[in-house]
matplotlib code that plots the C-alpha trace (Angstrom):
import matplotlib.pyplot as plt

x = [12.2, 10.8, 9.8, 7.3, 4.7, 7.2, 7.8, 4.1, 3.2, 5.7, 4.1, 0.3, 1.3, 2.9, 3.2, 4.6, 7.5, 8.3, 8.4, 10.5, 13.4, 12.7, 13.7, 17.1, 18.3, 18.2, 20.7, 18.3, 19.7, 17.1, 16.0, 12.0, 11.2, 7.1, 6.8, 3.3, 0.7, -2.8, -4.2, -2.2, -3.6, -6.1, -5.3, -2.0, 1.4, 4.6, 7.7, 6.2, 9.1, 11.8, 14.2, 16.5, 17.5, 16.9, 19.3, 22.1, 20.6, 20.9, 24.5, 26.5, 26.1, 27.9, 30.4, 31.3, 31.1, 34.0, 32.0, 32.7, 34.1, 31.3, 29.2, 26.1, 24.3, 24.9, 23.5, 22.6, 21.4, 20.6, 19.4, 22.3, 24.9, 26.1, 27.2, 28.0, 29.3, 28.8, 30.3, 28.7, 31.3, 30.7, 26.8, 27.1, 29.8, 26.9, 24.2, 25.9, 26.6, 23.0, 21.9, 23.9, 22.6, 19.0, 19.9, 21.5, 18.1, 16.1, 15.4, 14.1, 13.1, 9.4, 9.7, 8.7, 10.6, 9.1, 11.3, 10.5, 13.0, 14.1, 16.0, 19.1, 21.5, 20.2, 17.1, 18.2, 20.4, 17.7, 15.6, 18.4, 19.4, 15.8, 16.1, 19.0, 18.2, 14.0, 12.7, 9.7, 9.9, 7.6, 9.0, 6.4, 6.7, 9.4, 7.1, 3.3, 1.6, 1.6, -2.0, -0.9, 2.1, 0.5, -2.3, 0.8, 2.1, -0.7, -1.3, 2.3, 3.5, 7.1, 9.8, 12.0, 11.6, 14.6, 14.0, 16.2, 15.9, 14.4, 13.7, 15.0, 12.7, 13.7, 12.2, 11.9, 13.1, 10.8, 11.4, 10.8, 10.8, 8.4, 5.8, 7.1, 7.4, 3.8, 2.6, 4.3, 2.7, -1.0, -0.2, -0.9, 1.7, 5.4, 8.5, 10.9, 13.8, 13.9, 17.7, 17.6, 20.3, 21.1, 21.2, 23.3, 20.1, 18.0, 19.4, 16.8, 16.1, 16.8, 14.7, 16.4, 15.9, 13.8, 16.0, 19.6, 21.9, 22.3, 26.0, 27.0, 25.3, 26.3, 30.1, 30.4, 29.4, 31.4, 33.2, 30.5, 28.3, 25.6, 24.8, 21.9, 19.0, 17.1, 13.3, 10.6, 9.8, 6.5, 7.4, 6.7, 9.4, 7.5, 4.6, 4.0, 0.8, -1.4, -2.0, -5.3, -7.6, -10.1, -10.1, -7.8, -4.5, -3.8, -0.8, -0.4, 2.4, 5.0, 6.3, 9.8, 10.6, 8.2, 9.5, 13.0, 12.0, 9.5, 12.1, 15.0, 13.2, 11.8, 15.1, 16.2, 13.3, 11.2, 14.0, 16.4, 19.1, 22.3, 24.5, 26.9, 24.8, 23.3, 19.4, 17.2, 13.8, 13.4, 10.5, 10.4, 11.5, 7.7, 5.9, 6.4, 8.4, 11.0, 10.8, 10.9, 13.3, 14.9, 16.1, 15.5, 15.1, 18.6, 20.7, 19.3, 20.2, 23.9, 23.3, 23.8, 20.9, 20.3, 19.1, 18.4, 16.9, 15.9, 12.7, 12.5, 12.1, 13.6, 16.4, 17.8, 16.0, 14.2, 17.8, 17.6, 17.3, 19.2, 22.0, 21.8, 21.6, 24.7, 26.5, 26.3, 26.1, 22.3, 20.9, 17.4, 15.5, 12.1, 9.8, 6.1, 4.6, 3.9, 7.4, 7.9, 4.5, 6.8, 9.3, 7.5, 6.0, 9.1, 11.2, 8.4, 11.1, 13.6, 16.2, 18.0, 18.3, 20.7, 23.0, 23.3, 25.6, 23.1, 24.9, 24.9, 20.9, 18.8, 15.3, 12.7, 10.2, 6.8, 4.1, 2.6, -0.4, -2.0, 1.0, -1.2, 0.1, 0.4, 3.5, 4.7, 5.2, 7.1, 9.3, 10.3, 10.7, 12.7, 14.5, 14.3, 14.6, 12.0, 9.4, 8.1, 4.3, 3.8, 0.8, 0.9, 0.0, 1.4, -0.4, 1.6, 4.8, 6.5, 4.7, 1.4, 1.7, 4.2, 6.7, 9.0, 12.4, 14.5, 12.8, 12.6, 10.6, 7.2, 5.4, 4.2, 0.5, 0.3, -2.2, -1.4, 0.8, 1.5, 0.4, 0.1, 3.7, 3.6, 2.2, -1.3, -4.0, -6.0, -9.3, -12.2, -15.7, -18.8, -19.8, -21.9, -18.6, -19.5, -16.1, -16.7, -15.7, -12.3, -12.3, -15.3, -14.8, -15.2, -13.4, -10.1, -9.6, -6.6, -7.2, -6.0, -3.3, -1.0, 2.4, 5.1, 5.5, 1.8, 0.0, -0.7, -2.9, -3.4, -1.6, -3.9, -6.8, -7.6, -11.6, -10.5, -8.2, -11.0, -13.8, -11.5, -9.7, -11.6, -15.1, -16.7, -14.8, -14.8, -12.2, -10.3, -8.2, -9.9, -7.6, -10.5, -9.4, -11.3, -10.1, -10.1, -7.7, -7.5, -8.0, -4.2, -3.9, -2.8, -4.3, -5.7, -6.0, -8.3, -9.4, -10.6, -13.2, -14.7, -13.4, -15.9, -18.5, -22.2, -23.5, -27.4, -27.0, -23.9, -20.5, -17.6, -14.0, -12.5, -9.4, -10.2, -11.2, -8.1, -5.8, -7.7, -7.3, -3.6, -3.0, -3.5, -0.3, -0.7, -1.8, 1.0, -1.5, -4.7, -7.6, -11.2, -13.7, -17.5, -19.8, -23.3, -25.8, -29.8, -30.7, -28.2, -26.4, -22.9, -21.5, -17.6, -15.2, -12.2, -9.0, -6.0, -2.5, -0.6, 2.5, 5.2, 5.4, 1.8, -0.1, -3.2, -6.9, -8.1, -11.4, -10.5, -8.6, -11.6, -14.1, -10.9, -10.7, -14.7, -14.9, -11.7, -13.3, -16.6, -15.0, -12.7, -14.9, -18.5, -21.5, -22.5, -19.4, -21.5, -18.1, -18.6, -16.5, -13.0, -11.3, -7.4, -6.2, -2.3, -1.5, -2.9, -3.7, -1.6, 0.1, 3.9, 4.2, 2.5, -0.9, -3.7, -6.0, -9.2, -11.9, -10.9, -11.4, -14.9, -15.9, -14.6, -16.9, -19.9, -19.7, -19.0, -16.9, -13.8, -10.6, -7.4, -5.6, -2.4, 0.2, -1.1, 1.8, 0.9, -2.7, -2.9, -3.7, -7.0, -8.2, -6.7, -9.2, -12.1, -11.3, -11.8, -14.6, -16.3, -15.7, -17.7, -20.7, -19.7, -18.8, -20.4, -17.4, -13.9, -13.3]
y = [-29.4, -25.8, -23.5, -22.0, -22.6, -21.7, -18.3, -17.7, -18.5, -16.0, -13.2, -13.6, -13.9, -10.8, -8.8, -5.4, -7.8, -9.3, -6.7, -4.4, -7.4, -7.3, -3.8, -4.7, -5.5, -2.0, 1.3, 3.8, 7.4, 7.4, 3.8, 3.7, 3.1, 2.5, -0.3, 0.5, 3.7, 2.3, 5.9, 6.9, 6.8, 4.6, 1.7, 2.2, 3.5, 1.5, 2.3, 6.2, 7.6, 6.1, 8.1, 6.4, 6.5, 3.4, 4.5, 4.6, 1.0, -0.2, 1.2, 2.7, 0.8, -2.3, 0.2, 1.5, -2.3, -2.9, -4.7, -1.9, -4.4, -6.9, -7.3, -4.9, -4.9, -6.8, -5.4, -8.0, -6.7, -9.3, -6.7, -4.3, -7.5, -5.7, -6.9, -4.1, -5.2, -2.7, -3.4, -1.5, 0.9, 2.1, 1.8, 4.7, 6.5, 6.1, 7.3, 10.1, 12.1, 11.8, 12.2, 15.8, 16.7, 16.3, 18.6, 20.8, 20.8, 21.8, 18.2, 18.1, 15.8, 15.1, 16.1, 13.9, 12.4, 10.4, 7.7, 6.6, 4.7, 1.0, -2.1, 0.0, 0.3, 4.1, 3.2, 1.8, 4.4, 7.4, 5.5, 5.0, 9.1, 10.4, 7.7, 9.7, 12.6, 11.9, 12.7, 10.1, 8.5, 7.2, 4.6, 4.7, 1.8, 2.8, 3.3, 3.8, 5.8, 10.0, 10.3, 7.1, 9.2, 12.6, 11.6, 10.4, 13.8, 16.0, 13.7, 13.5, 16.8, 15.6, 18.7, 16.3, 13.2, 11.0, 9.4, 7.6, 8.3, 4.9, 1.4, -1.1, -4.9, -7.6, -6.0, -2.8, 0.5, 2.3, 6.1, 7.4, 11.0, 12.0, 10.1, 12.0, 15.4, 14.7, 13.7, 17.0, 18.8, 17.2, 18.1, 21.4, 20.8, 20.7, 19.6, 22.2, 19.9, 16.1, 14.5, 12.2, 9.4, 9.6, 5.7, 4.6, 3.1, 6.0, 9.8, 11.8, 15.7, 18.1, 20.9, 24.1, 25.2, 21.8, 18.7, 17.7, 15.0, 12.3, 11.5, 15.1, 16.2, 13.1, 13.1, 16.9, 15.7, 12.1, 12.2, 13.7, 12.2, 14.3, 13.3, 10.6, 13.2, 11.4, 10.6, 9.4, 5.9, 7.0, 9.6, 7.9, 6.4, 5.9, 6.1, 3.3, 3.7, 0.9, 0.3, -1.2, -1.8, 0.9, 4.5, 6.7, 4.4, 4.1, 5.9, 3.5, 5.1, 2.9, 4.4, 4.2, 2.3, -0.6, -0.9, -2.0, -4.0, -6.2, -6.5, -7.4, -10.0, -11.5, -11.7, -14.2, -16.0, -16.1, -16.3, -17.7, -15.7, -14.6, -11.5, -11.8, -14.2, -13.2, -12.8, -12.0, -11.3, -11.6, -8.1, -4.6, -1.6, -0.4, -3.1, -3.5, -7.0, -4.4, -2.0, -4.7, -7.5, -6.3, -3.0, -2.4, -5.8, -7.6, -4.5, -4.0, -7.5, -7.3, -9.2, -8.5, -7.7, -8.6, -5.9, -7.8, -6.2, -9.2, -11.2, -15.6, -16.3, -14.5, -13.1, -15.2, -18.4, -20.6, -20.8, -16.9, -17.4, -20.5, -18.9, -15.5, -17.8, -19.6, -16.4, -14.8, -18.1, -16.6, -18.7, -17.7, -16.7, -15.0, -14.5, -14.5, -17.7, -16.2, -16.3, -19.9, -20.7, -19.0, -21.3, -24.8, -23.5, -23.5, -26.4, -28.9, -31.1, -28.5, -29.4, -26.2, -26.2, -29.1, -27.1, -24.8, -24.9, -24.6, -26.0, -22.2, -22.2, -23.1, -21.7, -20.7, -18.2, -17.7, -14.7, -12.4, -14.6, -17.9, -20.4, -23.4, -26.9, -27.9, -25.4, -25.9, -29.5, -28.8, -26.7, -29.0, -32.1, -30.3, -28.2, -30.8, -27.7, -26.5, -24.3, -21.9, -20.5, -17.3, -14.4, -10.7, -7.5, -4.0, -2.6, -5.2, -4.9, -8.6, -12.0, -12.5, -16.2, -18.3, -21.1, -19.6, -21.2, -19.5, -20.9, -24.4, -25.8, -27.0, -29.4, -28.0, -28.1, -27.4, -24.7, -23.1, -19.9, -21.5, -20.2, -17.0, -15.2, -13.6, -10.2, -11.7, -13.1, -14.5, -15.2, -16.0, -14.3, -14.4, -11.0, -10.4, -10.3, -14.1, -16.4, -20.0, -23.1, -24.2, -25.3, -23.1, -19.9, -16.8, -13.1, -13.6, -10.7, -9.8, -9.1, -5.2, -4.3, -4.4, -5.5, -3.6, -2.0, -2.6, 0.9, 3.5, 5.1, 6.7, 9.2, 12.1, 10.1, 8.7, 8.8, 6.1, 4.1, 3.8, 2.8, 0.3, -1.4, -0.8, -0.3, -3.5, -5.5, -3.7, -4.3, -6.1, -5.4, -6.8, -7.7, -8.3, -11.8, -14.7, -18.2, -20.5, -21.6, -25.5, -27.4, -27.0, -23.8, -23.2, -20.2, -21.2, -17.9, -19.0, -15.3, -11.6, -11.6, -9.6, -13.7, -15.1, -16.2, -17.1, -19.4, -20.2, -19.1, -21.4, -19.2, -20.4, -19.9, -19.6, -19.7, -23.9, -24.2, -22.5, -25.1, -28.2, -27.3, -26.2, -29.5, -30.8, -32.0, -30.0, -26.2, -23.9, -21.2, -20.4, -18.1, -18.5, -15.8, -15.7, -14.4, -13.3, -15.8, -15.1, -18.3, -18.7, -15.4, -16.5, -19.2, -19.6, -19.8, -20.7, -19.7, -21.7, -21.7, -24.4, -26.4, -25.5, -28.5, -29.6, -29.2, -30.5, -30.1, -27.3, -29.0, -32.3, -30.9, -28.2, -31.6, -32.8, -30.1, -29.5, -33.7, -32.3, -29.7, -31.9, -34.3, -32.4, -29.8, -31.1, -30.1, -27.7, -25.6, -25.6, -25.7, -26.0, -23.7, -23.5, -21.5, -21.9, -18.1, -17.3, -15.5, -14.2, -10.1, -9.8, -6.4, -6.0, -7.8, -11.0, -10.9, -12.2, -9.1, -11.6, -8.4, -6.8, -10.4, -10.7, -6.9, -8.3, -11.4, -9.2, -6.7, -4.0, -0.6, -1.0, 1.3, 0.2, -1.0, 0.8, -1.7, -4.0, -5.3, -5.8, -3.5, -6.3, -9.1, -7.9, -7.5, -11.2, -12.6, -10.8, -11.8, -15.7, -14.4, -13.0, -16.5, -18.4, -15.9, -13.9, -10.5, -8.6, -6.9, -6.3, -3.4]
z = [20.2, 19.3, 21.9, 21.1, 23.0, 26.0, 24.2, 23.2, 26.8, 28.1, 25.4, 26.4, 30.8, 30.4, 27.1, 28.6, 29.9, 26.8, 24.4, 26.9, 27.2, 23.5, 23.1, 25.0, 21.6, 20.2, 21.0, 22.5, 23.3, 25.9, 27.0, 27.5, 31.3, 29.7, 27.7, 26.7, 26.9, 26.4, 26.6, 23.4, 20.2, 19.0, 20.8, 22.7, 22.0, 22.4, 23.8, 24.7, 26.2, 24.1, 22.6, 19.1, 16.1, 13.3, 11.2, 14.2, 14.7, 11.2, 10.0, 12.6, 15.8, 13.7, 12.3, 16.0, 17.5, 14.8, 12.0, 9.6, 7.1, 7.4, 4.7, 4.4, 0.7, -1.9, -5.5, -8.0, -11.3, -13.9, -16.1, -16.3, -15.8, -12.5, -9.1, -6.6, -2.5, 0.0, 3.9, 6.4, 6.4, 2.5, 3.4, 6.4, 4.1, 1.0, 3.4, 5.4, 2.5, 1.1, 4.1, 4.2, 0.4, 1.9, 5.1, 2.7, 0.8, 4.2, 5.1, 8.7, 11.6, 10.8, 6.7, 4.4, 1.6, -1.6, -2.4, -6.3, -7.4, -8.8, -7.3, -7.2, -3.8, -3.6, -2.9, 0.8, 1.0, 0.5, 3.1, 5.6, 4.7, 5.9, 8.7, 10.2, 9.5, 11.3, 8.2, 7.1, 3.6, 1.7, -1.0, -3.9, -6.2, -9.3, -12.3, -10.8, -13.5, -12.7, -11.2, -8.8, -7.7, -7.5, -4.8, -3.0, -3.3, -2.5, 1.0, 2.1, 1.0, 0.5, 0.6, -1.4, -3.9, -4.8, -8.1, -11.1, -14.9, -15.2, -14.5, -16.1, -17.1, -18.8, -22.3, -21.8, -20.2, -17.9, -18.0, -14.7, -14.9, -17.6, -15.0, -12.0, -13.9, -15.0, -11.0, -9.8, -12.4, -11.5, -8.0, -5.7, -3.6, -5.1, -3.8, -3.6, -4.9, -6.9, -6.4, -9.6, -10.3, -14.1, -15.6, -18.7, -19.8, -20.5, -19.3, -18.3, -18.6, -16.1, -14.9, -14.0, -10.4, -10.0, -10.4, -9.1, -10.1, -7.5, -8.2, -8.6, -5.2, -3.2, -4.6, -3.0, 0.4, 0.4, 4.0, 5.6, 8.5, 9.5, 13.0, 13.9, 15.0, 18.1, 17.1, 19.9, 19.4, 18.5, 15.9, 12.3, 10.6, 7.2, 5.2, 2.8, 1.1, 0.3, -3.8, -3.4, -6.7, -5.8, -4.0, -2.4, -1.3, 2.5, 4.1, 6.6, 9.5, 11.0, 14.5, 14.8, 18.2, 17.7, 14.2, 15.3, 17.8, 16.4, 13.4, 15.3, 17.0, 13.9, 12.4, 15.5, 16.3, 13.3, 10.2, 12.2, 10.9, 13.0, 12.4, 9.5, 7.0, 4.5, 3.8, 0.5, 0.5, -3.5, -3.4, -4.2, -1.8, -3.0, -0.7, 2.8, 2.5, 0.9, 3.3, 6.5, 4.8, 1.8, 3.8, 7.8, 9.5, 8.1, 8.5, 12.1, 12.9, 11.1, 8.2, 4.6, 2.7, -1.0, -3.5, -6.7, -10.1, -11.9, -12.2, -10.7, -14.6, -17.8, -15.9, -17.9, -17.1, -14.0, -12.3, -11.4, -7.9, -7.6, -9.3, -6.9, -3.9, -4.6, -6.1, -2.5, 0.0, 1.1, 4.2, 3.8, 1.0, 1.3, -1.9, -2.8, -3.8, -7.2, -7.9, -7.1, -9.3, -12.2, -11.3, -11.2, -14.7, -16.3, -14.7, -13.3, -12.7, -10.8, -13.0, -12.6, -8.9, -9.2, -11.2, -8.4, -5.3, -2.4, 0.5, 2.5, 1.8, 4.8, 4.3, 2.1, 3.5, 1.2, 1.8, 0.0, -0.9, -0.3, -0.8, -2.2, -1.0, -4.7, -4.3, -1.0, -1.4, -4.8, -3.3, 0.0, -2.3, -4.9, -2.3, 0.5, 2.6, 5.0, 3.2, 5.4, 4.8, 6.8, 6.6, 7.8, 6.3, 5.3, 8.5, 10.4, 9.2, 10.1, 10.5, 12.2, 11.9, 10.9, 12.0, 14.3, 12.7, 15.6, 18.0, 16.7, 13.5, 14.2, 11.8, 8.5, 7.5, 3.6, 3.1, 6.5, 7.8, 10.8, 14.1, 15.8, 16.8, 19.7, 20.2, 18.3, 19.7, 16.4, 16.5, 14.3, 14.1, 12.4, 11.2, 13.9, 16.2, 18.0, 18.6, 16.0, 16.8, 15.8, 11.8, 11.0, 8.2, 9.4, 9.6, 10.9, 13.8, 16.0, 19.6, 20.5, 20.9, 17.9, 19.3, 18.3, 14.6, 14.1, 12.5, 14.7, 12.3, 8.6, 7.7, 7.6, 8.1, 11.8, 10.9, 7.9, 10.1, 12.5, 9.9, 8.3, 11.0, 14.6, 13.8, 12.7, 15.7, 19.0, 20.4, 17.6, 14.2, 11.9, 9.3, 6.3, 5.3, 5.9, 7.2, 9.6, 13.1, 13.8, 16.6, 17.1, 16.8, 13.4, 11.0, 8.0, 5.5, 2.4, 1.3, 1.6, 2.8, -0.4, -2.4, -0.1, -2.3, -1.5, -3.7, -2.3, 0.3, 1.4, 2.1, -0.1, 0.1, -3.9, -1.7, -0.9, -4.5, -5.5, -3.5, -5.4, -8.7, -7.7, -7.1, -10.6, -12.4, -15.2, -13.6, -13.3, -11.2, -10.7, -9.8, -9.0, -8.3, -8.3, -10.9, -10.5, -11.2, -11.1, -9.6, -7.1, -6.5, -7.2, -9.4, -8.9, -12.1, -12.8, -15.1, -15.5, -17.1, -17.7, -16.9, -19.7, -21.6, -20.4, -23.7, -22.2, -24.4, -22.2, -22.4, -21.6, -18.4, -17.6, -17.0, -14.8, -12.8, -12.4, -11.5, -9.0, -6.8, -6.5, -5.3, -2.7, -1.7, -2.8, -4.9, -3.2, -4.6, -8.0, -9.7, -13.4, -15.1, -15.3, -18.7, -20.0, -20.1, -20.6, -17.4, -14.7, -14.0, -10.7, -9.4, -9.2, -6.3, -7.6, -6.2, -8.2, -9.1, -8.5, -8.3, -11.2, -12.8, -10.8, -12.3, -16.0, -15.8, -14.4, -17.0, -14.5, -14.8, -13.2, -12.6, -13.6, -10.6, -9.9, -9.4, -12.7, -13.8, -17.7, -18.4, -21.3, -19.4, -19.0, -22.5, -22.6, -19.8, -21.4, -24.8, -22.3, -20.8, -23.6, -26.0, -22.8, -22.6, -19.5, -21.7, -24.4, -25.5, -23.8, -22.2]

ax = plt.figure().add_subplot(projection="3d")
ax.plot(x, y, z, "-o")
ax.set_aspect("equal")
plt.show()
């Protein structure tokens, strides 16, 4: 029986309660007697008078309580063949003395520290160092090309970057610091040091007066343990900036005190995860599901995280992640649905999970992006595990709806996060800011306030934060994707709102169209977006890849898929188009770059998105595009 509803219930009576017997959970140095300011900030600060440390929470509180030997990290490289174990007494050993080499540096409460680095242990150990010494990092994804990294630069002004010699894919080597020497060098603002770890891969070259080696400088300080300098709740813990396709990225600030809280509560109620077992959330430390569950959220809750540099296919096959999960008995395994798309496209018949020992395995978490139900119900009937959907943002920083496992499952609707967790109020309104009726599309809004870890602001930019999130909702965030929330409550996220099309005059979510042609047996993934038509504004088109093995006439399965969405949706979609590409253009983390591919099959100018995983891809869909009519030339 879950109790949710109880728990919900108990959230919207009386919020200020909740969240302070919430905050229970964490060491302060100076408990907060406020639970919440609504005259701070934008909306509302939490926890005002709160005094703490995360790093304290995270490493030593479980070293003092006597858990020094438990285990902390584990380091899973596929790539370089390596598997490192680190307890939580070699974590605050690993972290104390970079934390020392960054004091020694001038590191100081409120500095900031640009983290650019791969899926290496040292990247949670520089953001645990700044955590204890209240300095504020900000992790920029290893690899983002120079000019991404210097605008990251200039707005932060970081007094220190930590970065590697390079990254290392499943083809390639990525050479980090040519790009970072080339950001520091398009940048007014300079750090006054870079700490760089030296790879076998690729050594890089040092600048004199500039550059320091990481294992030199941390090996002179092991057995030191700067102390854990108290930081207001409020006091940012991070920046993480936004990589979105166009303009200047977002630094969006998470406050320090609401940011354990709302993490060690998720780890309970909403993963169902207990101190001691070990979780993976199969990301990046770049994105925000690396920052909140690869690094901050298991370690607050005592459980060993997994740090794996390795990719859910060609690390070395579709097994990857069943082979990691039984390698280190993980209990809960949190990934995008991209990665499982990967997956299904290369073992339609899960073949390779039953060559793996997955008796310790409990859950699989998906976000990231739509999980289609096509995928969700491959994954329960191969894993015959529950297969959690769940939606929230990077200005969020855990779930804003989901299936609270901790607190008992409730049933699964394929094609939905779940419902709200506590601490949002979700509603749905028409863009003139009127409440519609349950099952009807519309902009998907969160009543104010944000519960705990939600963005206080931009860095550097309050007037932004104001005009993006505040200003077309009084009295809401409005969270810019489009949905829907059912008559029992649960949220149904089928787009942006920029993928809602309008096709005369009749607003379409690709997202719905997305989830039919998903279904097919032979599609591996999909995208749709809508190109501009003369007659009826918007015409929706679709690219598919298929199924390994599927071999299907692309034309035969294009009328399939077209008889499909009329059928599901209607034919009012005006569906008619649907074109076999390769791959998908997504960004690193696996989401679909659908307006780059709307600006390709409109023949607009576009900028190259930052976090493109393969700049190739593109030419690829226009080379599509071009052979149907929609492009002149590739770009």
């Amino acid at each position: 029986m879950s109790r949710y509803k109880q728990t919900y219930a108990e959230w919207s009576t009386d919020p200020e309660r909740f969240w302070m017997n919430a905050a229970r959970s964490i060491d302060w140095i100076k408990a907060p007697e406020t639970a919440f300011d609504p005259d701070m900030g934008a909306y509302g600060r939490w926890f005002p008078d709160g005094v703490c440390n995360t790093c304290w929470n995270a490493v030593d509180r479980h070293v003092a309580a006597g858990n020094g030997d438990r285990l902390a990290l584990v380091y899973d490289s596929p790539v370089t063949q390596a598997v490192k174990r680190y307890s939580f007494h070699d974590l605050q050993s690993e972290i104390g003395a970079l934390a020392e080499v960054l004091r020694l540096n001038g590191v100081d409460k409120g500095d900031r520290v640009i983290i650019y680095m791969p899926m290496v242990p040292e990247a949670i150990f520089s953001m645990l160092a700044c955590a204890r010494l209240g300095a504020i990092h900000s992790v920029v994804f290893g690899g983002f090309a120079a000019a991404e990294l210097a605008t990251r630069i200039e707005d932060a002004k970081p007094k220190v970057i930590i970065s590697a010699s390079c990254g290392i894919e499943p083809n390639r080597i990525v050479a980090y610091k040519p790009l970072l020497d080339a950001a520091i060098a398009m940048s007014e603002d300079k750090p006054e040091k870079c700490i760089i770890l030296q790879r076998d891969a690729l050594t890089a070259d040092m600048i004199d007066g500039q550059d320091l080696d990481y294992s030199t400088e941390v090996g002179a300080t092991k057995g030191t343990l700067p102390e854990c300098i108290p930081v207001l709740a409020t006091d940012p813990a991070y920046i993480l900036y936004t990589s979105g396709t166009t303009g200047q990225p977002k630094g969006v600030v998470r406050d320090t005190g609401g940011h354990m809280v709302a993490m060690k509560w998720s780890m309970e109620h909403h993963y169902d995860v207990k101190p001691g077992e070990v979780f993976w959330a199969a990301s990046d430390v770049g994105w925000v599901v690396g920052h909140s569950y690869i690094c901050y959220a298991p370690l607050l809750h005592g459980c060993a995280t997994v740090v794996y540099e390795g990719k859910p296919v060609g690390t070395p096959d579709a097994g990857a992640f069943w082979r990691v999960i039984q390698d280190h008995k993980v209990v809960a395994l949190f990934t995008a649905p991209t990665a499982f798309r990967a997956i299904r496209k290369e073992d339609p018949s899960g073949a390779l999970i039953d060559q793996h020992d997955l008796n310790h395995f409990r859950t699989l978490f998906l976000a990231g992006e739509r999980s289609d139900p096509a995928t969700i119900e491959w994954a329960q009937q191969k894993l015959k595990r529950p297969v959690v959907d769940h939606w929230w943002q990077t200005e969020t920083g855990w779930p804003m709806s989901g299936n609270p496992v901790g607190l008992g499952v409730l049933p699964v609707k394929p094609g939905s996060p779940g419902v709200p967790m506590p601490g949002y109020r979700i509603e749905v309104l028409d863009d003139e800011g009127r409440q519609l009726p349950a099952g009807t599309l519309g902009n998907i809004v969160c009543k104010l306030p944000l519960p705990p870890s939600g963005t206080p602001t931009l860095w550097n930019a309050e007037e932004r934060f104001h005009k993006a999130y505040l200003e077309d909702f009084p009295g809401y965030y409005a969270t810019s994707d489009a949905g829907i929330v059912d008559e029992d409550g649960y949220v149904f996220i089928m787009a942006r709102t920029d993928d809602i099309i309008n096709v005369a005059g009749h607003r379409l979510s690709t997202g719905a169209m997305e989830e039919v042609i998903a279904a097919h047996q032979d599609i591996a993934e999909c995208a749709v977006v809508g190109a501009a038509d003369a007659l009826k504004g918007q015409l929706p088109i679709g690219f598919f890849v298929q199924n390994d093995g599927a071999s299907r006439d692309p034309v035969e399965l294009e009328r399939e898929l077209v008889s499909l969405v009329r059928e599901k949706i209607g034919a009012v979609a005006a569906f008619k188009t649907a074109m076999e590409v390769e791959r998908l253009p997504k960004t690193r983390s696996g989401k679909v770059l659908r307006g780059t591919m709307q600006k390709l099959a409109d023949n607009e100018a576009f900028k190259m998105p930052a976090a493109i995983d393969d700049p190739a891809i593109l030419d690829e869909i226009s080379s599509v595009l071009a052979n149907r009519g929609y492009r002149k030339a590739s770009k």
